[in-house]
N, C-alpha and C positions, 0 to 999 in steps of 0.2 A: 452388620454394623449400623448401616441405615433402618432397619426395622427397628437397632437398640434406639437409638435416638429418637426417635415416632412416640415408641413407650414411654420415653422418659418425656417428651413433651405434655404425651398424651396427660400421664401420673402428674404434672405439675397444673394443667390449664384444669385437672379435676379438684385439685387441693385448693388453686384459686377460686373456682365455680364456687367449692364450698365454705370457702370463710368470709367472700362475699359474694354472697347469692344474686344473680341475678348482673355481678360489677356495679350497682347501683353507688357503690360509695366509692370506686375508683372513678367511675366514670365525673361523681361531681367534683374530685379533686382535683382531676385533669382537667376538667372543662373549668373550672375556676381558678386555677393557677393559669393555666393558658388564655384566658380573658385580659388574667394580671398582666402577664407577662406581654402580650398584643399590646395593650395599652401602654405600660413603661418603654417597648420599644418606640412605639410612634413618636409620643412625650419628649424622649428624649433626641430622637433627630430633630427634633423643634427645638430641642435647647435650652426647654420649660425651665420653672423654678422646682425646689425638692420640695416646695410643698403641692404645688400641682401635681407631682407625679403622685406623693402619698395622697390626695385626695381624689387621684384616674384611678389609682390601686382597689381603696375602696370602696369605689362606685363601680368600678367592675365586680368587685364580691358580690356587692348587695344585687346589682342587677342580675348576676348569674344564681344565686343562693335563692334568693327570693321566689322566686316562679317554680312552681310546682305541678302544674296541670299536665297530665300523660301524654295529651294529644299536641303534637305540632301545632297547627292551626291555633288554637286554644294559649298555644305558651307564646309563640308569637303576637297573637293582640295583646296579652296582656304583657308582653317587652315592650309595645307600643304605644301602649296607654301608661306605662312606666315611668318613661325618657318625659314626658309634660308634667309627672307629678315630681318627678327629682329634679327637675330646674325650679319650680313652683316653691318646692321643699329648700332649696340651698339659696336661692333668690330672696325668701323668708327669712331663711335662717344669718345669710349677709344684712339686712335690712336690721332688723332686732336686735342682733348681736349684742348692742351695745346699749341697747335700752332695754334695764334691766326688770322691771317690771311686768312689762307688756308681752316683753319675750318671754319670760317664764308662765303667763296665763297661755299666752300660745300654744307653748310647749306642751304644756298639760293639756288646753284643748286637742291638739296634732296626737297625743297620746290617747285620750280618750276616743276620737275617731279613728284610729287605725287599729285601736282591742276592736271596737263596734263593727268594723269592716268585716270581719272574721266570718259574721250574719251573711255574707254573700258567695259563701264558699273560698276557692281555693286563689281566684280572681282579687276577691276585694282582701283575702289574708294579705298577700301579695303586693298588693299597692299600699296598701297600709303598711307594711314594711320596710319598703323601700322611702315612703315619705318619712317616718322616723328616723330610721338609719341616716338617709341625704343629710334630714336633719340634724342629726347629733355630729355626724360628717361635718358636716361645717361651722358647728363649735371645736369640733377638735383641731382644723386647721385654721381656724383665725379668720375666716371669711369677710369681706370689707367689699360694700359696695362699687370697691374701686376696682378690685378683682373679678367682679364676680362674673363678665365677660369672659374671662379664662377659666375660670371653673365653669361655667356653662360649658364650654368648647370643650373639656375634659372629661365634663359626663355625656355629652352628647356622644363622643369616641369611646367613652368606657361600652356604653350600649350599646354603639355597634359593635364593639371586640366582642360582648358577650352572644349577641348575634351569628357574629359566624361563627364562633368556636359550638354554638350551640344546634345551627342549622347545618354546618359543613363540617366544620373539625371534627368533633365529639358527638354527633349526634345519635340521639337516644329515641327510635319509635318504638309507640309501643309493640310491635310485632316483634322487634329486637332484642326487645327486656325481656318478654315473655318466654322467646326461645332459651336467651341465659338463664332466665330460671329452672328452666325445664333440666339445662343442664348440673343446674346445681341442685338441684331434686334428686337427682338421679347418681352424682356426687355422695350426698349428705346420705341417698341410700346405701350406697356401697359403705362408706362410713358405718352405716348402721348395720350393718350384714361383720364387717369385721370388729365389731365392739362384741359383736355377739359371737362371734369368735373367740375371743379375747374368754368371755366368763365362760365356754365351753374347757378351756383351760387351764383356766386361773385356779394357782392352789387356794384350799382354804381360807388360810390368813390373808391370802388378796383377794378375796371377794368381796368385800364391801367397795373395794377401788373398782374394781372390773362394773359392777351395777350401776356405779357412779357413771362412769363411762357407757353403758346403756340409757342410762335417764338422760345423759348430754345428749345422746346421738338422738333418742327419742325425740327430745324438744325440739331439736336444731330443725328434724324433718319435720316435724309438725309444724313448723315455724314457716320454712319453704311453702308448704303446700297451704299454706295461710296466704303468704305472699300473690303466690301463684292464681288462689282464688282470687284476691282482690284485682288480675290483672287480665283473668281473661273475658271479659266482657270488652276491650279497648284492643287486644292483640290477636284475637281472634274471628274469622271472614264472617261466619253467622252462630247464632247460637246454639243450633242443634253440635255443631263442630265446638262451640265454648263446653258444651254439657257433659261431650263426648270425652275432653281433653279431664275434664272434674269428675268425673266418673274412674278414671282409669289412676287419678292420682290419688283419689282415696281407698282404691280398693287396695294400691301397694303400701302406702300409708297405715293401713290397718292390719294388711298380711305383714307387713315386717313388725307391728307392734307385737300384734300375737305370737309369731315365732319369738321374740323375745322371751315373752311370760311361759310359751312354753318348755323353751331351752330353763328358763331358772327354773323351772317348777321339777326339771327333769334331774337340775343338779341338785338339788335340795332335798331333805327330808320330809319335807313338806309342802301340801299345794301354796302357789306362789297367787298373794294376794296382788290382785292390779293396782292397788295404792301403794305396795313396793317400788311400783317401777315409775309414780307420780310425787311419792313425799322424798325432796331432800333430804340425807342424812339419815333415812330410815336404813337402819342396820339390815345387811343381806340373810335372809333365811340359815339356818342350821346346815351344812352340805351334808347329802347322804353318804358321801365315801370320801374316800380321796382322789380317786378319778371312775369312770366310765369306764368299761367291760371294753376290753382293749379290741376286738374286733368292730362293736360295738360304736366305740368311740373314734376308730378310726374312720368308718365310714362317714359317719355325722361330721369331723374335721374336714373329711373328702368332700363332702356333698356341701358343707356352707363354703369352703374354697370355690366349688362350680358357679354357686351363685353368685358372691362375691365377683366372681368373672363375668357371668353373664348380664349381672348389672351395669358393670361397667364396658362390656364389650373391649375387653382387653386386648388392644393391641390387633393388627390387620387380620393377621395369620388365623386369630380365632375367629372369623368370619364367616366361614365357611362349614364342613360339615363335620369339625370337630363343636363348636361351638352350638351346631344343631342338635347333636349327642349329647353334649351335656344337657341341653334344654329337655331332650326328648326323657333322658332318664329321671330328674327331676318329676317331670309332671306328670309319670306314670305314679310316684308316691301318692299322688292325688287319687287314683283310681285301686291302691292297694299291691300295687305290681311291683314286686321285688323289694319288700318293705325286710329287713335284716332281722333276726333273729335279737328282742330285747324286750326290756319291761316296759306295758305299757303306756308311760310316761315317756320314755326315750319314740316312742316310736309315734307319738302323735308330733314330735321333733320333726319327723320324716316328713308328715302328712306338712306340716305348719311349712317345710322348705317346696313343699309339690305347690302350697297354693302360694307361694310367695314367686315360686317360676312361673306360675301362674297370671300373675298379676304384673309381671315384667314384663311378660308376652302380650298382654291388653294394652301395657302404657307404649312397647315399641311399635305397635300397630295404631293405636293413637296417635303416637307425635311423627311415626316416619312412615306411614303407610303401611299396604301390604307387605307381608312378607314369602321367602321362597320357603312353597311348599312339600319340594321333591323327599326331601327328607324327613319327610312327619312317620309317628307312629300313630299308632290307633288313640293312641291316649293323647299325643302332640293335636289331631284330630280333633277329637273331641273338646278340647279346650279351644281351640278354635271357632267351631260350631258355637258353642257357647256363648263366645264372645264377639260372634256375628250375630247372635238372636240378638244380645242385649242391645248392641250397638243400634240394630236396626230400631228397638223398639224405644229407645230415648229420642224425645222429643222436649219441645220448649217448655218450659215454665210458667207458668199465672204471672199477674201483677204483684208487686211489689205489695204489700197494705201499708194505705199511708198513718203516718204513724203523727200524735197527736202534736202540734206544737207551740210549745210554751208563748206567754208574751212577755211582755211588760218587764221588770223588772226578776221574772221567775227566769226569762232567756238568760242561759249560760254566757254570751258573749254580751249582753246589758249587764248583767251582774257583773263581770269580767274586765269592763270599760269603766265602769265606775271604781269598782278595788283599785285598780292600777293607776286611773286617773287621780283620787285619794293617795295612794302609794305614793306615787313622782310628786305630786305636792309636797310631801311631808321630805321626802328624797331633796328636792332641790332647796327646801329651807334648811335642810339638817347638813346639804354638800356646802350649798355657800359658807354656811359657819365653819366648814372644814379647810374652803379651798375657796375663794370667789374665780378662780379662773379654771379648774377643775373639775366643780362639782356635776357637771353632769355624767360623769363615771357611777353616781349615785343614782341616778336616776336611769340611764342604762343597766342595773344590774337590775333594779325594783322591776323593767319592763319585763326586761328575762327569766325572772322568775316567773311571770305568770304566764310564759308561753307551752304552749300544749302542760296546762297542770289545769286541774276543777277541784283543789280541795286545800284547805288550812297546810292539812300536812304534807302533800305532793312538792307547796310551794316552801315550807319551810327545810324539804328534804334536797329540794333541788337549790336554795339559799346555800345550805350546807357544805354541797358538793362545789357549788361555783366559788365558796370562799376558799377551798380546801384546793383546789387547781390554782385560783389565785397567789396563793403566800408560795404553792412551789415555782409556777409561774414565773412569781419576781426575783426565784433565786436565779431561776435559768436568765431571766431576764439581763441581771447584774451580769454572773458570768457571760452573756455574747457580747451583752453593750463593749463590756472591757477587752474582749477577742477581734471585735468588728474594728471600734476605734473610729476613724474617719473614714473609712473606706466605704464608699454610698454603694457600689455596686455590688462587693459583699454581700451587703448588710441586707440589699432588696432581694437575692438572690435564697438569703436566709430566712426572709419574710415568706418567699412563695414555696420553701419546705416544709415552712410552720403554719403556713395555709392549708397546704395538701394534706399534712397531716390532723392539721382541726378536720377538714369533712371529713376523711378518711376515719376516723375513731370517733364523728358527733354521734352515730348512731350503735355503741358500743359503751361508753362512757363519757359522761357528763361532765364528770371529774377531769378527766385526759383533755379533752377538748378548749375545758376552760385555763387551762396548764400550756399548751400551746397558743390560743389565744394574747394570754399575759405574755409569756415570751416574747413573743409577735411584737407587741406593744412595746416592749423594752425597748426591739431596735427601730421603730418606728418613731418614739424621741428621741433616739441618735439621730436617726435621719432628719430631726429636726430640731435639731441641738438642744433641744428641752429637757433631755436627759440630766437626771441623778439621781441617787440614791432615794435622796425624799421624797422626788416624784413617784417612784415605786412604790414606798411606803402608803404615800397617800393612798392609791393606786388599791391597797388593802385597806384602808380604811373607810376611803369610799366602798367598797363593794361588799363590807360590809356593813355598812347604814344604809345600803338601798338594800342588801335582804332584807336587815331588820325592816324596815319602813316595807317591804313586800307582804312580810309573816303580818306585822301589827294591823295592815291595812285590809288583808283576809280575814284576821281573825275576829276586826271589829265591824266591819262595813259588808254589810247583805254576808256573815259567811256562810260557808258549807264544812262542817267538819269532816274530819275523814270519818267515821264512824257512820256519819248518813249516808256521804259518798257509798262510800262501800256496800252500806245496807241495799241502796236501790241499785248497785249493779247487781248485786247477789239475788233479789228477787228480779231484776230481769233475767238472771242465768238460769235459777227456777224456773221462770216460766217456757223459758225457749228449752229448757232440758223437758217441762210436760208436755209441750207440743210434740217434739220430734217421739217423746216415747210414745206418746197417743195415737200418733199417726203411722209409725213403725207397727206398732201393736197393731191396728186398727187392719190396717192392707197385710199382715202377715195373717190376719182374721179371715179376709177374705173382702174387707171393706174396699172401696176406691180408691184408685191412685192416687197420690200426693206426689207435692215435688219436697218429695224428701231432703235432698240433698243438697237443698238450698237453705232448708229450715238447719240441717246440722249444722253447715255454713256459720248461719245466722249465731245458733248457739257457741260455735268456736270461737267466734269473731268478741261474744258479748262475754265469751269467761277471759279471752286475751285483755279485755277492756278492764274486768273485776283483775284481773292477775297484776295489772299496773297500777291500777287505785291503792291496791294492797302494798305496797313499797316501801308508804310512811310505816308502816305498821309491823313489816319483819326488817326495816332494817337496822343491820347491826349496831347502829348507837341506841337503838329504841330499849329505853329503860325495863318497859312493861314485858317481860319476857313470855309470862304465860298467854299475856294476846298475840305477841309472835308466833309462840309457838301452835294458837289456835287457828289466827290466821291459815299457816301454812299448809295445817291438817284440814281445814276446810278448803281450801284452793286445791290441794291435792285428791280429797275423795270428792268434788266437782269436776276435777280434771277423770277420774276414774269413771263417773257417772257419764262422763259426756263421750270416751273411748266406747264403754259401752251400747249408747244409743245411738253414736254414731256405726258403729258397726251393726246393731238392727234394721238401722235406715239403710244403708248400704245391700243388708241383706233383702231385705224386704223388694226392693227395686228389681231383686232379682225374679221376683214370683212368678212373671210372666212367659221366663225363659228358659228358665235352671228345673233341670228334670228331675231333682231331687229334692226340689223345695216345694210346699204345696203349702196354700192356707187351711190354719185349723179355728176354726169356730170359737173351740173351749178357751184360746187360747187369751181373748180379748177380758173373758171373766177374771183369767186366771191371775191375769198383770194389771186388773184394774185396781190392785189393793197401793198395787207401785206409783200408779197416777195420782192417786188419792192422796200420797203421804207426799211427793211434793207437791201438789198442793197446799199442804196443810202448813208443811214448811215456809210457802213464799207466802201461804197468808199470816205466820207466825212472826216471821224477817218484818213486814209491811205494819204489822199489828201488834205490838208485844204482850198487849191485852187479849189476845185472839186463845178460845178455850181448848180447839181445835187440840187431838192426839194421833201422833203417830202409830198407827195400829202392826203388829206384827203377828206372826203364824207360821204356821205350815208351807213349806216352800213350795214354789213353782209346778216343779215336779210331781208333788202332790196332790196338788187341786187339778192338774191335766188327767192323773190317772184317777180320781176320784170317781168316775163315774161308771166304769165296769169298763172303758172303752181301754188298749192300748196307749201306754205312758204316751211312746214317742212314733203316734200313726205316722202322720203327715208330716210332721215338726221335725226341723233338724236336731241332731244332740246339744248342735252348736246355739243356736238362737237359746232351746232352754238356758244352756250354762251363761250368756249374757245375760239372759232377762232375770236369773238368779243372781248371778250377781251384782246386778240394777238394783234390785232389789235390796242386795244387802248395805251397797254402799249408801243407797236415800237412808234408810233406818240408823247409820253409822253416822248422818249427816246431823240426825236430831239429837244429838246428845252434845256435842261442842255447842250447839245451837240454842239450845236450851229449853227443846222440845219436847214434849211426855210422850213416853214409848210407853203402850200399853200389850198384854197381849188380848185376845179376844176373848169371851166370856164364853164357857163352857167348851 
């Protein structure tokens, strides 16, 4: 009974890992509801007024929301240097109030320097937030120099609540996050081991559902292990041990992608292209039968259950030397041993789960140390061996290259201060004509729109979403005001639900967010009996004359359309996608090490950047359907090219250690026609005059055995079949692109 219970803990704190990775977005609801919450109890043994407590509330969000730096030390000063800009900010904001002029140049000015701030990292975002916020904070409670000793006294206690709930209650190092990730990595793999479960026997007619269900689990782990990279340089002791941990998360990353594409390619009638498993909505392949060769098929159900297990280390019992059996027979599939009687598609299925135990075995030696060896087999051995050459043979990394930066008015966050500064001007002339005691609701949406956006269309998409959370917003709004009534303790009780649940869903939906938000507000002028129906109303009206006045003020003042946007992330994905394959190629050549796995990194991180530029562009109100549906098909066969060379990269690193991989000379000829065409691409994207063709021919395979020598001496089967496929996805890439494909002459 006590074991059942373990399990069922265990199967719940995995589900949580993985729908939030890492707790990152429970941790800041709690820590921010619990700031609230610290502050209204204090407040209220004082005996405060409801508007001091709604303006302790607040100012404890802003000061717990605000600060973002991973490192204690680091989030501390900048809590420190906070608490003197938000007396500064609400001292201003009492003073002015009522002098309506001077206050609104202000405003704009306090607006313009805290976009400007942005320039100094994560620090000056941060102070600049909070001094706006204080500020509009103290329009919305009526602030009066005669008060303003007690609102001082109010934020000065909001920041320390956010203090201890942030250094004591809830605290988040980064060695903490990192480990949650880890566990949500490893979550979102088991996920992905039974998704692919799932399309091993999904009839027919549900195959397109089942794929679906692999592209979710695919993304989700790619996403983690994105996560993950950005956080182990801060959570981990040195960086041979950061490299160690990035090494072992991409080899499983990449082994459970490819067991995917092999499993469909095995159900299928046909080889299963890797832009299947990248394009939403692309229809699943033809199925070869109606199921798998029943002995067949059992064992392949048998053996991804094992893994599925193994991943997740299910439950105590398997701990021991049942759980080193399953491992051990898995990762003899690796070595050929005990591979079942089936068609050669089914059975590279086999191979694809050897190296997928494979790659479980590096990451549980990675994150938990040694493991017990009494149990190995020759082949459990040998994987081992393996994974002690490479271990030992990674080492640190080069410098960073510093990369060129803009000035003047070409700077994203000068361009950015100016839009916005322009916006809330036009904002607060267009709210006063709405509302003179309301209007900066207009100008708080105009700021929000331009936060984390760099493009016309990002901000008119993200305008969109916040009006469309709004108008639901004020319905939920009406309904609580009318359920709360007078009851204040309710009503605050209701406020720090609808808190929890804004952080909890900001980084999921924008839309959601801003729905909770508006709610929020309803009973926040209950609590301040400024509540009615019209003030909700307005409440929509303002918010949307500050998107408008956000869209008009990007689209006239210094813009950036989305189409540029987008061009120069694309030719930045080009170019970090001909890096990593040059350098993959290059050391599978025989050429010098690289730090591969920093450049793929690099490329991951700059297609995650183009995959969110792209947003204005497929989403579903976007009229232009044929540029949606180009978009997609481009973000998808880049997503394909980048699976690709990140698994060369990966592969390549192995040269040094893996007894079965060796550099081949030819092979650098043979893939330089693949370097060449993106090239020719990112100078086509940069240049639309550029004469530059994509050149096509004789595959891979080809030009290796062209010279009398053996196809595949040295060279694995596996690198050809990516760098073929590299191949085919760049030449697939020039035709939505609107690049000339030629083939070669003679």
């Amino acid at each position: 009974m006590r074991g059942a219970g373990r399990a069922v803990r265990a199967r719940l704190r995995d589900r949580i890992a993985a729908s939030d990775p890492g707790l990152l977005r429970l941790t800041a609801g709690l820590r921010t509801v619990g700031a609230i919450a610290l502050t209204l109890a204090v407040l209220s043994l004082l005996q405060t007024d409801v508007h001091l407590l709604v303006a302790g509330a607040m100012a404890a969000m802003v000061a717990t929301f605000a600060i973002r730096e991973k490192q204690l030390g680091a989030q501390a000063v900048t809590l420190a240097l906070g608490l003197p800009v938000a007396l500064a900010s609400v001292s201003l904001g009492a003073v002015l109030n009522t002098r309506l002029v001077v206050g609104d140049a202000f405003f704009v000015i306090l607006i313009f320097c805290a976009v400007y701030g942005r320039r100094f990292g994560d620090r000056g975002t941060a102070l600049g937030l909070i001094g706006f916020q204080v500020y509009f904070l103290s329009l919305f409670v009526g602030a009066t120099v005669g008060t303003l000793p007690e609102l001082c006294g109010a934020m000065t206690l909001a920041f320390c609540s956010s203090a201890l709930m942030r250094f004591a209650v809830v605290p988040a190092t980064p060695t903490g996050v990192l480990l949650r990730l880890r566990l949500a990595f490893r979550a979102r793999l088991a996920q992905l081991v039974a998704a692919q479960l799932e399309l091993l026997d999904a009839p027919a007619a549900e195959m397109d559902k089942a794929l679906e269900a692999l592209r979710d689990g695919t993304a989700r782990l790619h996403e983690t292990a994105m996560m993950i990279q950005g956080r182990l340089e801060e959570g981990t002791p040195d960086e041979s041990a950061a490299r160690l941990v990035q090494r072992r998360i991409a080899d499983a990353e990449i082994a459970a992608e490819r067991l995917g594409l092999l499993l469909l390619t095995a159900r299928t009638a046909e080889r299963a292209d890797t832009l299947t498993l990248h394009l939403p909505g692309a229809p699943a392949p033809s199925v070869a039968g109606p199921e798998m060769p029943d002995e067949a098929g059992a064992t392949l159900r048998r053996d991804l259950r094992a893994l599925h297990a193994l991943v997740l280390r299910a439950g105590s019992g398997d701990t021991g030397t049942g759980l080193a059996h399953v491992r051990n027979r898995l990762l003899g599939y690796r070595d050929e041993e005990n591979l079942p009687p089936a068609s050669a598609a089914v059975q590279d299925v086999f191979r694809g789960i050897g190296e997928s135990a494979r790659a479980v075995l590096g990451l549980r030696i990675a994150l938990d140390g040694p493991q017990d060896e009494s149990d190995d087999t020759p082949a459990t051995a040998r994987s081992r061996e393996e994974l002690d050459a490479e271990d030992a043979a990674i080492d640190g990394g080069g410098e960073e290259a510093a990369q060129e930066e803009q000035t003047g008015l070409r700077r994203p966050t000068t361009r950015a201060a100016v839009q916005v500064a322009v916006g809330s001007a036009l904002a607060i002339v267009g709210g006063e004509l709405l509302s003179t005691q309301r209007w900066y609701w207009a100008v708080l949406t105009c700021w929000i729109v331009f936060l984390n956006t760099a493009s016309t269309g990002e901000i008119l998409v993200k305008g969109y979403r916040r009006l469309l959370g709004t108008v639901f917003g004020v319905v939920a709004g009406i309904v609580l005001a009318g359920l709360v009534g007078k009851h204040t303790w309710t009503a605050f009780a209701l406020v720090l639900v609808l808190i929890f649940a804004m952080f909890y869903s900001a980084p999921l939906s924008y839309t959601l967010m801003s729905f909770f938000v508006t709610a929020m507000l309803g009973l926040l002028y209950t609590l301040l009996h400024t509540y009615s129906l019209d003030v909700l109303v307005l409440r929509i009206e303002e918010t949307a004359l500050g998107a408008a006045c956000g869209v008009v003020a990007a689209a006239l003042v210094l813009p950036v359309q989305t189409d540029r946007r987008t061009n120069e992330l694309l030719g930045t994905v080009l170019e970090r996608l001909a890096e990593v394959t040059e350098a993959a190629v290059g050391q599978l050549s025989g050429g010098p090490a690289d730090d591969l796995l920093d450049k793929a990194r690099d490329l991951d991180q700059s297609l995650a950047d183009l995959r969110a530029a792209t947003q204005p562009l497929i989403h579903p109100v976007t009229p232009l359907r044929t540029r949606r549906n180009t978009a997609r098909y481009v973000v998808a066969l880049l997503e394909t090219c980048a699976y690709h060379a990140r698994t060369l990269a990966a592969t390549a690193e192995l040269l040094p250690t893996h007894p079965s991989i060796a550099a081949d000379p030819r092979l650098r000829g043979a893939a330089g026609r693949t370097v060449r065409n993106i090239e020719t691409i990112a100078a086509r994207v940069a240049d639309e005059q550029a004469g530059a063709q994509v050149e096509t021919g004789p595959s891979i395979a080809s030009l290796l055995g062209s010279d009398g020598t053996p196809r595949y001496g040295r060279i694995t089967d596996r690198v050809l079949r990516h760098l073929e496929r590299l191949d085919e996805a760049v030449v697939g890439l020039a035709r939505p692109l609107d690049v000339p494909v030629v083939a070669p002459k003679g």
